[in-house]
N, C-alpha and C positions, 0 to 999 in steps of 0.2 A: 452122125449126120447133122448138117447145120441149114438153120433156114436164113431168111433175107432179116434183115432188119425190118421191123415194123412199129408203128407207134400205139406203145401200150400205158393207159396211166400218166401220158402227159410226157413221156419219157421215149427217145428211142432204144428197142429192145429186142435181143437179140439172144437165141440158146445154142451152145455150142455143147457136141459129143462128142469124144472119144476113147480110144478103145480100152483106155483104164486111169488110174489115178495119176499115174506120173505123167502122161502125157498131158492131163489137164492143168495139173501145176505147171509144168514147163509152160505149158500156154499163158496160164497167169503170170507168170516170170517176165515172162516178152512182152502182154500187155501193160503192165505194172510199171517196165523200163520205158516205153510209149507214154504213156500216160503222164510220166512224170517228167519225160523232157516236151511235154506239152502242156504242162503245169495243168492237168485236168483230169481230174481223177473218177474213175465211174464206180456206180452202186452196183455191186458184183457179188455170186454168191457161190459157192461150188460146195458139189455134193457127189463124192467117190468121181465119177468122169464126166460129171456135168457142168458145164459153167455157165450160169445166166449173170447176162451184162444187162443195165440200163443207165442211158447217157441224157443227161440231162444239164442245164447248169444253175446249179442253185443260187448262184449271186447275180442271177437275169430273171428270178423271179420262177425259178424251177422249169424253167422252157427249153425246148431246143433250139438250140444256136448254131450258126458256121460251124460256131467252136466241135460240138457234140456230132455234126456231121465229116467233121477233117479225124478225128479219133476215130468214127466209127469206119469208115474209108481204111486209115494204117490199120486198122485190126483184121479186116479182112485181106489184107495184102501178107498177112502173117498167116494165113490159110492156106493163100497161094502159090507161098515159098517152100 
């Protein structure tokens, strides 16, 4: 189960489940390739089929930006594919 983005800590933040580990790596895969053809990379942490993301940008003074709402936008469109 996944909930909305919310702003946690200065950071937008978001936790994603599912149903085991390889499914959450493959997730990380896909955001990891997003990520980096958006030169923006998020604070992400994963645990067995948990993955918590927070989007932020540290060279704007650790705030959220355009930037940190256009990533968090394609990450959830990778939910809905």
């Amino acid at each position: 189960m996944t909930q909305a983005w919310q702003e946690q800590d200065g950071a937008l933040y978001k936790k994603f489940e599912f149903a085991n580990f390889a499914e959450a790596f493959a997730f990380m895969t896909q955001v990891a390739a997003l990520a980096e053809k958006q030169n923006h990379h998020p604070d992400w942490s994963n645990s067995w089929n948990v993955v918590e993301i927070s989007l932020r940008s540290h060279d704007k003074g650790g705030k959220v930006t355009d930037r940190d709402i256009r990533l968090a936008a394609a990450i959830d469109e990778l939910q809905q594919s």
